[in-house]
C-alpha positions as CSV (number, residue, x, y, z in Angstrom):
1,X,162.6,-57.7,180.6
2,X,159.5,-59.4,181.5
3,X,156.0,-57.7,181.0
4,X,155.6,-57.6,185.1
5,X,158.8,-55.5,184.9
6,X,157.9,-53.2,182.2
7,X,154.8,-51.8,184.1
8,X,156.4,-52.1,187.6
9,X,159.2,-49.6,186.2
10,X,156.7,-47.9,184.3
11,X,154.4,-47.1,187.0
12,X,158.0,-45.6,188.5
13,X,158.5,-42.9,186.1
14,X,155.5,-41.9,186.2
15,X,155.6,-41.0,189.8
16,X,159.1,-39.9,189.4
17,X,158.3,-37.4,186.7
18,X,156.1,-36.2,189.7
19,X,158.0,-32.2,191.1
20,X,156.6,-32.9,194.8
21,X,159.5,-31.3,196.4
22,X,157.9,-30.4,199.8
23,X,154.9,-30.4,198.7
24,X,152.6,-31.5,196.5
25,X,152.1,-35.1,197.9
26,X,148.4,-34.9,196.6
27,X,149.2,-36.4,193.1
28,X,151.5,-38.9,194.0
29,X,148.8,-40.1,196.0
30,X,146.3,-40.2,193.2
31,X,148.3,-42.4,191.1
32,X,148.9,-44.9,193.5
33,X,145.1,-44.8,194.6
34,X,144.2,-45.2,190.7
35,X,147.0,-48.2,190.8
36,X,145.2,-49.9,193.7
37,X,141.6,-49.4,192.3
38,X,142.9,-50.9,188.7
39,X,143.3,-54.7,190.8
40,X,140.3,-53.8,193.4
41,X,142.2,-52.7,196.6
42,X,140.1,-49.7,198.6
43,X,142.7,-47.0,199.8
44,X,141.5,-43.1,201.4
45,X,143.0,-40.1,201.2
46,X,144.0,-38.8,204.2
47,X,144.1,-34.6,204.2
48,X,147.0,-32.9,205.9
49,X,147.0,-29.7,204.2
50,X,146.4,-28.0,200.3
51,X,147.3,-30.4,197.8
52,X,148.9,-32.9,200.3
53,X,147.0,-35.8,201.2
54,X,148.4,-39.3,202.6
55,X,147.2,-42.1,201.5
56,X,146.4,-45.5,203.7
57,X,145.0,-49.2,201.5
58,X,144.1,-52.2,203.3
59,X,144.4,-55.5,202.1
60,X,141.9,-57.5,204.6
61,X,141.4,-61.4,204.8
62,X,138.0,-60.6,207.2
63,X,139.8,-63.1,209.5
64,X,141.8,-62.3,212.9
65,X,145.5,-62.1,212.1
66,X,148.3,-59.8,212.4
67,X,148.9,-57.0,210.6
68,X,151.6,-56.0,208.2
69,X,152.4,-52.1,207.5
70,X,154.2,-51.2,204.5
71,X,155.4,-47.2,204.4
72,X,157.3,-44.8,202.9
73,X,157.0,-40.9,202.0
74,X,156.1,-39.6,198.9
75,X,157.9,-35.8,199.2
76,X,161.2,-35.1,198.0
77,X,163.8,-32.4,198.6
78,X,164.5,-29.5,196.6
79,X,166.5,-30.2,193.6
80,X,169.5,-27.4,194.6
81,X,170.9,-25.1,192.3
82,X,174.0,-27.2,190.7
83,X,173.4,-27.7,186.9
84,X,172.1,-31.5,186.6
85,X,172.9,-33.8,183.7
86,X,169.5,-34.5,183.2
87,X,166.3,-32.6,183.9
88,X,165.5,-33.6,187.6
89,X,162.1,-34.2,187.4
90,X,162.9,-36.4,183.4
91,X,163.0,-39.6,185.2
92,X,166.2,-40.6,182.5
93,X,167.6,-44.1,182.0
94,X,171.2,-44.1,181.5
95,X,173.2,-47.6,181.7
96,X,170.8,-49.4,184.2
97,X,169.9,-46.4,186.4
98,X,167.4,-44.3,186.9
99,X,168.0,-40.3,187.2
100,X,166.3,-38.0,189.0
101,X,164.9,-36.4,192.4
102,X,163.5,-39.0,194.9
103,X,164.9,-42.2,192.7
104,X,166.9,-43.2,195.8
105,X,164.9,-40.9,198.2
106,X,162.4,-43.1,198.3
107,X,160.1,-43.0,195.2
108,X,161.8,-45.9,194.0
109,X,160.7,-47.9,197.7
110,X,157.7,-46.7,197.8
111,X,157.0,-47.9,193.9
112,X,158.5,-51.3,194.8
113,X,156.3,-52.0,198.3
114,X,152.9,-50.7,196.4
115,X,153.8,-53.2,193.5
116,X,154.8,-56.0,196.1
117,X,151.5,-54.8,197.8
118,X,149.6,-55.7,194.5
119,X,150.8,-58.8,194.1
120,X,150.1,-59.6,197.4
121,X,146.4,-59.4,196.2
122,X,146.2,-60.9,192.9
123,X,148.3,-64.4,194.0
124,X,147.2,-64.8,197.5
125,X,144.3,-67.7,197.7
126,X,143.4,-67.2,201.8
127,X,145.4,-65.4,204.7
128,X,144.7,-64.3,208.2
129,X,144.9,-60.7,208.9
130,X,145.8,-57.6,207.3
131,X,148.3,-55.9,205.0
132,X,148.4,-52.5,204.9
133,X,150.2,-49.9,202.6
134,X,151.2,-45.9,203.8
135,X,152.2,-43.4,201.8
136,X,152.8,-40.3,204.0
137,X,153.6,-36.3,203.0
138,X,156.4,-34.2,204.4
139,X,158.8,-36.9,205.7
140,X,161.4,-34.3,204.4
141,X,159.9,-31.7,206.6
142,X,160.5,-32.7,210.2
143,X,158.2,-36.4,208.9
144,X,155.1,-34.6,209.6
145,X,152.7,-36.5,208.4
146,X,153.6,-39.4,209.8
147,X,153.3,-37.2,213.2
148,X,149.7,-36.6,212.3
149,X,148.9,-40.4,212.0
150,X,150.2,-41.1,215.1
151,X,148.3,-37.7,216.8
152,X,145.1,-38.1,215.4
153,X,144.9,-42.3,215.9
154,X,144.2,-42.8,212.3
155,X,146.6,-46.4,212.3
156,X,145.4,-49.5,213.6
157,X,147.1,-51.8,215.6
158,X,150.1,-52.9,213.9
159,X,151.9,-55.6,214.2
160,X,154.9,-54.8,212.1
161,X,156.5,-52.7,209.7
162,X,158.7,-52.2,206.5
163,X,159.6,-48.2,206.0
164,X,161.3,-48.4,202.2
165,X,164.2,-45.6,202.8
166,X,167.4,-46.4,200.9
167,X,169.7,-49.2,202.5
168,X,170.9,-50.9,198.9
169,X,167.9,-53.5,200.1
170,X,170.1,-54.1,202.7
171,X,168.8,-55.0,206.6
172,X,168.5,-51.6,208.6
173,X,167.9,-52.4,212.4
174,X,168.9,-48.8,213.9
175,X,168.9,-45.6,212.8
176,X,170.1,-42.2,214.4
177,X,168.3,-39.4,216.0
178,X,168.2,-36.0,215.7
179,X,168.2,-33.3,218.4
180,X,168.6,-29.7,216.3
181,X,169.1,-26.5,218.7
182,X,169.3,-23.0,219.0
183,X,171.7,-20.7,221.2
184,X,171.3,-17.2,221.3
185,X,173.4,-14.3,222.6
186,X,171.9,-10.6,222.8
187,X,173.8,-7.3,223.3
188,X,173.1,-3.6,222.9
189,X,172.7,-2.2,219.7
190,X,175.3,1.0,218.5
191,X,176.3,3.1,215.9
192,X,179.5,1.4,214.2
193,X,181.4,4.2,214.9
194,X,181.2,4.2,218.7
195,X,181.0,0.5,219.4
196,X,181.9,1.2,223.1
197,X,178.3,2.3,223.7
198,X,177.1,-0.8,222.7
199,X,177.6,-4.5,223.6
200,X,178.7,-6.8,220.5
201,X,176.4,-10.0,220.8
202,X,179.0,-11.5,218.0
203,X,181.7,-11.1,220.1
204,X,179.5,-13.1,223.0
205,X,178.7,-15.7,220.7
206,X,182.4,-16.2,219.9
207,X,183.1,-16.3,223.7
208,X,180.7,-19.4,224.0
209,X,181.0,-21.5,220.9
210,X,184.5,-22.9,222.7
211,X,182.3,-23.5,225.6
212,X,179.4,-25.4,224.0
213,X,182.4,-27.7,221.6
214,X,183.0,-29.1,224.8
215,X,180.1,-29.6,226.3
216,X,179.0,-31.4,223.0
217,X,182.2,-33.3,222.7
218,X,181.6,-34.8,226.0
219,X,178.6,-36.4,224.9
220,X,179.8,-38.0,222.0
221,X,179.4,-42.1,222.7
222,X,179.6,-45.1,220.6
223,X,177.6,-48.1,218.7
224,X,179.5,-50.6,216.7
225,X,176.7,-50.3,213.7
226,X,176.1,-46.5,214.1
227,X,179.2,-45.5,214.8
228,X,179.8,-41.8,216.9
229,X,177.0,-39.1,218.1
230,X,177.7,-36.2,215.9
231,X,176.9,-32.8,215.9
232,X,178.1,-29.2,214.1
233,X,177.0,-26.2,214.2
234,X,175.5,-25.4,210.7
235,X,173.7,-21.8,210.6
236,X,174.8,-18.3,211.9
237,X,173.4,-15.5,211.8
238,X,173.7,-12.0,214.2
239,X,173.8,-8.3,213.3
240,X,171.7,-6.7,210.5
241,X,174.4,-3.7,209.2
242,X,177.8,-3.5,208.6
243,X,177.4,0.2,210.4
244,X,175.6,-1.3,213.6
245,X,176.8,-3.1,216.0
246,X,174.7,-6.5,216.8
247,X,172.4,-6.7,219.9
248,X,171.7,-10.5,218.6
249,X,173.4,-13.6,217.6
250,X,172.6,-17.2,217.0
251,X,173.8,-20.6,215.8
252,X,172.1,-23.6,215.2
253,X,173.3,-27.1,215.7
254,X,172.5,-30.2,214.7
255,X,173.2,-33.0,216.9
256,X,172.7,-37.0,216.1
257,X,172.6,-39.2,218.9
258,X,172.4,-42.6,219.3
259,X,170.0,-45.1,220.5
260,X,171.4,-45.5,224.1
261,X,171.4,-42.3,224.6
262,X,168.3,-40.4,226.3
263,X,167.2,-37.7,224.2
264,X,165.1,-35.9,226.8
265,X,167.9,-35.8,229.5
266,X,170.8,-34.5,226.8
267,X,168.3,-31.7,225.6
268,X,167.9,-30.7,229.4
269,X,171.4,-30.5,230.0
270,X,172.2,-28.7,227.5
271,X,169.3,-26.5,227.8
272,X,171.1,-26.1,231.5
273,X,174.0,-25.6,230.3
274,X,173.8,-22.6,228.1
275,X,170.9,-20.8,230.3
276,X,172.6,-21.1,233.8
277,X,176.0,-22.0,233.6
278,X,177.1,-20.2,230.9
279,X,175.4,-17.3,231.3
280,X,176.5,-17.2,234.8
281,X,180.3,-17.8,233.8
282,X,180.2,-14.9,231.6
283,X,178.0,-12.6,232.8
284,X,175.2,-12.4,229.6
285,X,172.2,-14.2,228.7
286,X,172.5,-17.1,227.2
287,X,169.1,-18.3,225.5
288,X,168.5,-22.5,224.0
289,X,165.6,-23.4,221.5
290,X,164.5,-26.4,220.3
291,X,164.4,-26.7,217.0
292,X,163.6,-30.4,215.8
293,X,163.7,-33.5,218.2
294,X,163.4,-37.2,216.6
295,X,164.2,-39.9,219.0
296,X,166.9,-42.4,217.5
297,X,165.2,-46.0,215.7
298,X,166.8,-49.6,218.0
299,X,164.7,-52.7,216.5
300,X,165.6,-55.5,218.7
301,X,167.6,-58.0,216.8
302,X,166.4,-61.4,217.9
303,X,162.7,-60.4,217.1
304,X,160.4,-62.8,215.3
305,X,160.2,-60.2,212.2
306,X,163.3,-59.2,212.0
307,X,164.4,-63.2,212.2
308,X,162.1,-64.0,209.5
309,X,163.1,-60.8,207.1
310,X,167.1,-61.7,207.7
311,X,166.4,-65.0,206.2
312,X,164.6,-64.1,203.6
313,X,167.3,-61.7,202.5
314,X,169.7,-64.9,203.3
315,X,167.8,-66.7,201.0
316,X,167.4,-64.5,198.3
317,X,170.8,-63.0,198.0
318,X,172.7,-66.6,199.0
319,X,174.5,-64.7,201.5
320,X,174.8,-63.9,205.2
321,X,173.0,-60.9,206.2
322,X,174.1,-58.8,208.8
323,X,172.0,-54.9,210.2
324,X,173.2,-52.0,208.4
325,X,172.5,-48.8,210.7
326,X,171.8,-45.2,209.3
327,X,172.6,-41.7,210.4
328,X,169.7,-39.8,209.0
329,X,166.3,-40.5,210.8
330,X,162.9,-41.5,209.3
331,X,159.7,-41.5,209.5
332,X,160.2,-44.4,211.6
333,X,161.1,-41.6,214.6
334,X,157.7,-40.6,214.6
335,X,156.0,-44.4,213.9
336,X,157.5,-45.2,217.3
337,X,155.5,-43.1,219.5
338,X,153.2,-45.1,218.6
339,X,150.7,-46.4,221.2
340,X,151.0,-49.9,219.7
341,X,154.7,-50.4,220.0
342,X,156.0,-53.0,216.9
343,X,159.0,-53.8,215.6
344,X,160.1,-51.4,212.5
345,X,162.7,-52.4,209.9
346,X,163.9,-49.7,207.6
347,X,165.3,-51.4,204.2
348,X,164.6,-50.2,200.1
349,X,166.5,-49.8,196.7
350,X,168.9,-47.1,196.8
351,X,171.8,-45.5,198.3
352,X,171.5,-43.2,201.5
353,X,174.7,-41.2,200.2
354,X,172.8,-40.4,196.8
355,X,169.8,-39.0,198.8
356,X,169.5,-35.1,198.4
357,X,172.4,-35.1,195.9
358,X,172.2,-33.8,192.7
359,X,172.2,-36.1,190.0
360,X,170.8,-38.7,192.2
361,X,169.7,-42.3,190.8
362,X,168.6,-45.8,191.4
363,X,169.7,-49.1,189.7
364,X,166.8,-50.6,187.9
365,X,168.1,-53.9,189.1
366,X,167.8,-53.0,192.9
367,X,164.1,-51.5,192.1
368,X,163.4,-55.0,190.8
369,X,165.2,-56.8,193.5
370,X,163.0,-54.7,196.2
371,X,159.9,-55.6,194.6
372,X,160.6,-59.2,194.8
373,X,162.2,-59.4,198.8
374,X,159.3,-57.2,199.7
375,X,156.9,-59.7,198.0
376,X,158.8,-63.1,199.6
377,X,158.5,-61.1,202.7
378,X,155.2,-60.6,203.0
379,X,154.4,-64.5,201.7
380,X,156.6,-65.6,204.5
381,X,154.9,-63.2,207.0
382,X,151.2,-64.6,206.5
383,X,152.4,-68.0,205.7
């Protein structure tokens, strides 16, 4: 292991041993704005809320160029109730890999792109434009502070971006969206005992759900990366005594769609369809709530960046390499509303199927493998 290594992994544990489960983004931050000051790089804090502050460093060649953003979160999701084998929050090395919450999800992205950011400075003699590094809070919460860069204007004009989610350093192109709902049935609320003077809003709900399978079935389409819209119906809840009958139930579903599919028009026919047509084929209100909406992620495959970053990986790897797609979304839902549109590719160490699991873990390899693709990329991109 070289000595470029050993702090680069380092610098990783030291974030990983980091608790900023939904939250807490504030220190994460620090350490990476400590990092940047250490070889000269200027970077601000960016408040969002108590103790979680993004974070946005510049590197500027004072000349007129394009500009290069690097991003990635720097929350993580609770660590769940199973029994790990090592302390979450231990950053423990076992065989190779790295153990802990956010190694995959992202921590071990972020760490990489921030070192390759680095290096950037120290080895580049002259360049024309800017490269930029963003570390953003609550990704895990609905990627609201990526939201709030985009509301309040606080990113320049962009030109491209890396976001360093988990894809095994593989190419991601396309990513799913999300459009998460709630329908709600009332009744009239009773004594248990003498049901018939009230109206079970269970029951109603169980009337429906056969209704609303099919209207979601019927909107399932396909994409030969992404593979099929999904949705299920994940929560319930109605009723607040096993003595009482309920006057209210709801479910909530989460539904993925797909990148040729309009987001706007599937909320408003579904929207249409529980409010007016079911309520009118069975006689009770029907009520829809929007819960979350984040628009699906389709970087065009023939452009210039995403070109130059396939052959890159091509080079690097020895091999062919063909877009990867994902089913969660990322900040990069947000990114894209944008008023500067650019071309976002989502690609870091770690495995999307390890994300929010316990025991979850990066190779060390792949952490040092990232570092070195983000850094060729970024040479190639200002070459």
């Amino acid at each position: 292991m070289t000595k470029q290594n050993d702090e680069s992994l380092a610098l990783l544990l030291d974030v990983l041993k980091i608790d900023s489960v939904l939250g807490n983004e504030t220190k994460v931050a620090e350490v990476l704005k400590k990092y940047f000051a250490e070889y000269g790089i200027d970077s601000r804090l960016l408040n969002f809320d108590f103790n979680r502050d993004q974070l946005i460093a510049t590197i500027d060649s004072g000349r007129t160029g394009k500009t290069l953003a690097l991003c990635g979160h720097m929350d993580v999701v609770r660590t769940g109730t199973d029994t790990w084998l090592h302390p979450p929050f231990s950053a423990t090395i076992v065989d190779g890999r790295i153990y802990g919450r956010g190694t995959s999800d992202m921590k071990s992205g972020l760490i990489a792109m921030a070192i390759a950011f680095v290096r950037f400075a120290q080895e580049i003699d002259s360049f024309n434009g800017k490269l930029q590094f963003i570390a953003t809070v609550g990704e895990e919460s609905n990627s609201l502070g990526a939201a709030k860069l985009v509301s309040d204007g606080s990113l320049e004009k962009i030109d491209a971006m890396i976001i360093g989610e988990p894809t095994s350093n593989k190419l991601c192109l396309s990513h799913k969206g999300a459009l998460w709902f709630k329908v709600t049935t009332s009744g009239k609320i009773s004594h248990g005992s003498m049901p018939e003077l009230g109206i079970n809003a269970i029951e109603r709900m169980l009337e429906l759900i056969p209704k609303l399978k099919n209207l979601l079935n019927e909107m399932i389409e396909y994409d030969d990366i992404l593979g099929e819209t999904t949705w299920s119906i994940n929560r319930m809840e109605g009723g607040e005594s096993t003595n009482i009958v309920p006057d209210f139930c709801s479910v909530e579903v989460d539904m993925r769609i797909l990148p040729n599919q309009n987001i706007e028009h599937l909320r408003q026919k579904i929207k249409n369809a529980i409010e007016e047509d079911f309520a009118k084929e069975f006689g009770f209100a029907c009520k829809f709530d929007l819960i979350n909406e984040k628009p699906p992620l389709s970087t065009n495959e023939s452009d210039d960046f995403v070109e130059l970053t396939r052959s890159v990986l091509t080079d690097y790897t020895g091999m062919e390499t063909e877009p990867v797609g994902l089913s969660i979304y990322t900040d990069a839902s947000e990114l894209i509303k944008d008023k500067h549109q650019y071309p976002i590719i989502v690609m870091g160490p770690g495995e999307t199927k390890l994300a929010h699991t316990t025991n979850e873990s990066v190779l060390i390899k792949e952490f040092y493998d990232a570092i070195d693709i983000y850094s060729h990329v970024i040479n190639r991109y200002f070459n």
